[in-house]
C-alpha positions as CSV (number, residue, x, y, z in Angstrom):
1,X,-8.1,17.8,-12.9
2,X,-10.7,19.6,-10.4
3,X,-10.8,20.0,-7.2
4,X,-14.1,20.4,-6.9
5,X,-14.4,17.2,-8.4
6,X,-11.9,15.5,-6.8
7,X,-12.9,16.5,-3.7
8,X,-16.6,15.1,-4.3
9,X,-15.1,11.6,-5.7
10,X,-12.9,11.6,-2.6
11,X,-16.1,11.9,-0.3
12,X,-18.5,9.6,-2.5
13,X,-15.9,7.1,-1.7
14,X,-15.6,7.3,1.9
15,X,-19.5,7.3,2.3
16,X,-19.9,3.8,0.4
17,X,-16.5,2.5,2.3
18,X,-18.2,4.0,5.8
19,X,-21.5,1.3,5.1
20,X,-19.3,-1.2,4.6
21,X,-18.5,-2.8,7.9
22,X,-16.3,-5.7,6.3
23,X,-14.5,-3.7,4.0
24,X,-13.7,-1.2,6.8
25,X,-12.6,-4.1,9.3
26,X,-10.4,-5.8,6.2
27,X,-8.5,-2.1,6.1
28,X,-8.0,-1.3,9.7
29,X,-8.0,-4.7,11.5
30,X,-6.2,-7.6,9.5
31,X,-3.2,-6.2,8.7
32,X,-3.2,-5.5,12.4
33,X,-4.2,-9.2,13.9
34,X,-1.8,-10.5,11.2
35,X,1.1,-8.3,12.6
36,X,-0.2,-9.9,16.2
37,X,0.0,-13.2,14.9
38,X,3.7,-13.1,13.2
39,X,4.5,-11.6,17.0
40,X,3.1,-14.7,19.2
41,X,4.4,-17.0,16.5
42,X,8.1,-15.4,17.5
43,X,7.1,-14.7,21.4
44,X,9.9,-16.8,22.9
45,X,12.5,-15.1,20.2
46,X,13.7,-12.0,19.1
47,X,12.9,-12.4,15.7
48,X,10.1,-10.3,15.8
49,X,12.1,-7.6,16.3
50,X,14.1,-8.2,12.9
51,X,11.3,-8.8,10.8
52,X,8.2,-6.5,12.6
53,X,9.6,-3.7,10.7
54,X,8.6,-5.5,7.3
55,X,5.7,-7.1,8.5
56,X,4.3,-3.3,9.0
57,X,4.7,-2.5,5.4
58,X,3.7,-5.9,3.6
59,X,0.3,-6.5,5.5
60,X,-1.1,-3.3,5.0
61,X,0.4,-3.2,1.5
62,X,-1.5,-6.1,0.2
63,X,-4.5,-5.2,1.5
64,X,-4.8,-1.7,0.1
65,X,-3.8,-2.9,-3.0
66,X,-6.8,-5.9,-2.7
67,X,-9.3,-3.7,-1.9
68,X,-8.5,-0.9,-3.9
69,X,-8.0,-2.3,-7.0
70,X,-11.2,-4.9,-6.4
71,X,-13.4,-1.6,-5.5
72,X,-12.2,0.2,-9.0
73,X,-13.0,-2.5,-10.7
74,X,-16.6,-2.9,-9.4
75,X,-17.1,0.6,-10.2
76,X,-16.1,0.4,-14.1
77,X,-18.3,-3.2,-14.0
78,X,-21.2,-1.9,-12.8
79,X,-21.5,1.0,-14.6
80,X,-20.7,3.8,-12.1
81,X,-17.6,4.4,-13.9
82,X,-18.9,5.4,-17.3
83,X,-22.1,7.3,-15.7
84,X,-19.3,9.2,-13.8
85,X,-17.1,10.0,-16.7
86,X,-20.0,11.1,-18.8
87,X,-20.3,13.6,-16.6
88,X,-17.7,16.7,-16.0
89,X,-15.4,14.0,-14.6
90,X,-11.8,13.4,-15.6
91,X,-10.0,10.0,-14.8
92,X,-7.5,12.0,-13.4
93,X,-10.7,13.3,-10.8
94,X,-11.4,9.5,-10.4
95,X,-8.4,8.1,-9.6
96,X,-6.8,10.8,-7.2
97,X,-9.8,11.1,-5.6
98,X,-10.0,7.0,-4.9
99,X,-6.2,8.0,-3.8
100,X,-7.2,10.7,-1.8
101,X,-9.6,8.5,0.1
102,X,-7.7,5.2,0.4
103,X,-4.8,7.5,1.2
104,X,-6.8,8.7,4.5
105,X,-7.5,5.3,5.5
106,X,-4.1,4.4,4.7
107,X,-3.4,6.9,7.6
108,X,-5.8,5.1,10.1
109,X,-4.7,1.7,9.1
110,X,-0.8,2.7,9.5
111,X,-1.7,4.5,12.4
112,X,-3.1,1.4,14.2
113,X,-0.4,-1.5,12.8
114,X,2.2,0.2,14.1
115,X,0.7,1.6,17.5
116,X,0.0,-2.2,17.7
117,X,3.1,-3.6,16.8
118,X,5.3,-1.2,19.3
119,X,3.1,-1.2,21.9
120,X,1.3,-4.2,22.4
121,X,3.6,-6.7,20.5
122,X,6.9,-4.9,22.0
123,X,8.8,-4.4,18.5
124,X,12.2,-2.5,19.5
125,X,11.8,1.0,17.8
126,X,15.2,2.9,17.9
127,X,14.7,5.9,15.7
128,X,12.0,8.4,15.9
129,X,8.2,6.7,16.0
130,X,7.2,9.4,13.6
131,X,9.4,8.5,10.4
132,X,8.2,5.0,11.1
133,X,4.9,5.8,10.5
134,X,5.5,8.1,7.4
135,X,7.2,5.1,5.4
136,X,4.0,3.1,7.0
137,X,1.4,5.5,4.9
138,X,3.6,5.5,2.2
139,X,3.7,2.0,1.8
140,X,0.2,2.0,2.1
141,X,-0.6,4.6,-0.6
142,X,1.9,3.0,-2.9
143,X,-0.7,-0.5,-2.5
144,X,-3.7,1.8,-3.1
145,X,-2.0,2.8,-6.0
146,X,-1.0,-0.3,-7.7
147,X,-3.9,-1.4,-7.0
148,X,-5.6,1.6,-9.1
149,X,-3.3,0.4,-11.9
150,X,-3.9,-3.2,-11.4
151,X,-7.7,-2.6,-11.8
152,X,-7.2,-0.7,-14.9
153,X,-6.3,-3.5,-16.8
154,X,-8.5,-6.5,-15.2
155,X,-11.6,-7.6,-16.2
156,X,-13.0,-9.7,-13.4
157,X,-12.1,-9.6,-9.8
158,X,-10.2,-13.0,-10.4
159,X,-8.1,-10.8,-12.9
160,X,-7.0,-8.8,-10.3
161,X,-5.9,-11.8,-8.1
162,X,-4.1,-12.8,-10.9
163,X,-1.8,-9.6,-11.2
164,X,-0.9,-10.7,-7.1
165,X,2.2,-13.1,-8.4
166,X,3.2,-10.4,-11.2
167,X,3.0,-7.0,-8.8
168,X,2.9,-8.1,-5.2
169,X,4.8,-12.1,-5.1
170,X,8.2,-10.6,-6.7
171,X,8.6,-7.6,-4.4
172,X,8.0,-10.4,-1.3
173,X,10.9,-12.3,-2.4
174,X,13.0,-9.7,-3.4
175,X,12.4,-7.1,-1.1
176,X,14.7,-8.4,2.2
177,X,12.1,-10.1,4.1
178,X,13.6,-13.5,3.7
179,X,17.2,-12.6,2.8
180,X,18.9,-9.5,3.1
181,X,19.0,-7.5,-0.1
182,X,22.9,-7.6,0.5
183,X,23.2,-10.8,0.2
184,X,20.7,-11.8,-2.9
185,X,22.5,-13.1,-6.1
186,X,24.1,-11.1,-8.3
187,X,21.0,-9.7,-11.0
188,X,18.6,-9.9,-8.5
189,X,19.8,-7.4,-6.0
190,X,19.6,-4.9,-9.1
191,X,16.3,-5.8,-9.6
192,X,15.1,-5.7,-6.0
193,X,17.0,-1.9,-6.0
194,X,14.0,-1.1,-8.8
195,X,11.2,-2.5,-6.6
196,X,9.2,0.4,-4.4
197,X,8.3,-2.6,-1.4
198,X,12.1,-3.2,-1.3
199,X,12.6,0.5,-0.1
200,X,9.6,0.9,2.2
201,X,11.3,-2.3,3.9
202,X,14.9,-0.8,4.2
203,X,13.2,2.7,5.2
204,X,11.6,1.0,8.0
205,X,14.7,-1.6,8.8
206,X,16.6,2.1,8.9
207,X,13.9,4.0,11.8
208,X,13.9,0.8,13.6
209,X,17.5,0.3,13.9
210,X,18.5,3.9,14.7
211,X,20.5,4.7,11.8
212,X,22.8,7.6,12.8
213,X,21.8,9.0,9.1
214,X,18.5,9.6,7.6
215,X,19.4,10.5,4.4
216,X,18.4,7.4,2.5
217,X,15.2,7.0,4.7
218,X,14.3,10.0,2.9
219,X,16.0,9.0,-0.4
220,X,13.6,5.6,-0.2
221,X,10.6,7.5,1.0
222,X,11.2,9.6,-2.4
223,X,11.3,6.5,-4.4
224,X,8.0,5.1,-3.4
225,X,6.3,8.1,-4.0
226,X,7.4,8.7,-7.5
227,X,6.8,5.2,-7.7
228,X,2.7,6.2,-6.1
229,X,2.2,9.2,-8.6
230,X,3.7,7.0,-11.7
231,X,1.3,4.4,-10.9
232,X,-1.7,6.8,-10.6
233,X,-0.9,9.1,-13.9
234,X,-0.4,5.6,-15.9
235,X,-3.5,4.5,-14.3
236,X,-5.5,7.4,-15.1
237,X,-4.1,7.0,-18.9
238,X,-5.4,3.8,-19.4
239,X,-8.5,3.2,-17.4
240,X,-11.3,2.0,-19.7
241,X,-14.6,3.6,-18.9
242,X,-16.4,0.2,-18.9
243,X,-15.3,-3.5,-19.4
244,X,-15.5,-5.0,-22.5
């Protein structure tokens, strides 16, 4: 891998996301207004305050991992991909470098969901608003990721919709939003404790609440990025220069 290189992917993709006004507003604003809408939906409860902490890392998760793995794909179906890797360009270049750029944006869309969510939908933040926001980019980058890997291995854009209810449904229904993890049936707690969105959740649960311990907030923000670089490497292993 090159820096050089990566470096220049990194930019290239910034500069086509930058003239893209609808792919810029589906990063930075719907995960947002969808945090807004969860909020009025609970206005007259407190139950915003239980589950805004997971709200912040699903929304922005599925998106990154949409868009990501949808703008990979385009590049290997048009073409770009295999003029790109006939050139002094690894797919270990292409693929960190579409990380390093979704993982910037991951920053500004993080930034702005949770700025949002504390301070104009009134979420209850116990624990230091900085930790919160680290688990927020990390659970960002971890759906830029998997999305990288998702698009390694579809076709067609449908393809990648498809890989939604074998990446993305399981880790919603295991990963606490609905139940706590605690109290899920015996196998499926296990399973959830292998799941990267299931720790992102219980990171951000963990800042919200105030734990007086830390320690597994940093444990979990460990796990989701091993989980990030996994994803990336097996990516870069398998991505097909152009599809079949």
């Amino acid at each position: 891998m090159n820096g050089h290189r990566l470096l220049a992917t990194t930019g290239r993709v910034l500069t086509q996301i930058r003239h893209d006004p609808r792919t810029i507003a589906l990063l930075l604003l719907v995960p947002t207004l969808l945090i807004g809408l969860v909020a009025w939906i609970f206005s007259d409860t407190t139950v915003f305050d239980t589950i805004g902490p997971a709200m912040i890392a699903l929304f922005p998760f599925i998106v990154m991992f949409l868009v990501t793995s949808i703008a990979t794909l385009r590049e290997r179906r048009t073409g770009t991909l295999e003029r790109l890797l006939a050139m002094p360009l690894g797919r270990g270049d292409f693929l960190f470098g579409y990380t390093l750029a979704f993982g910037l944006l991951a920053i500004v869309q993080a930034s702005i969901a949770v700025a949002f969510a504390v301070w104009v939908c009134g979420l209850q933040i116990s624990g230091p608003i900085g930790l919160l926001l680290l688990v927020a980019v990390m659970d960002a980058v971890l759906g830029t990721t998997l999305g990288l890997l998702a698009s390694a291995f579809a076709r067609t854009e449908f393809q990648v919709v498809q890989f939604m209810p074998l990446i993305i449904f399981p880790q919603i229904l295991l990963g606490g939003i609905f139940l706590p993890r605690d109290q899920l049936p015996a196998g499926l707690r296990e399973i959830s404790d292998w799941l990267p969105l299931s720790h992102a959740i219980d990171a951000l649960n963990d800042v919200a609440a105030g734990v007086a311990d830390y320690g597994p907030v940093w444990v979990d923000i460990g796990i989701i990025a091993v989980w990030a670089i996994g994803a990336v490497v097996l990516g870069s292993l398998t991505l097909r220069r152009q599809t079949p």
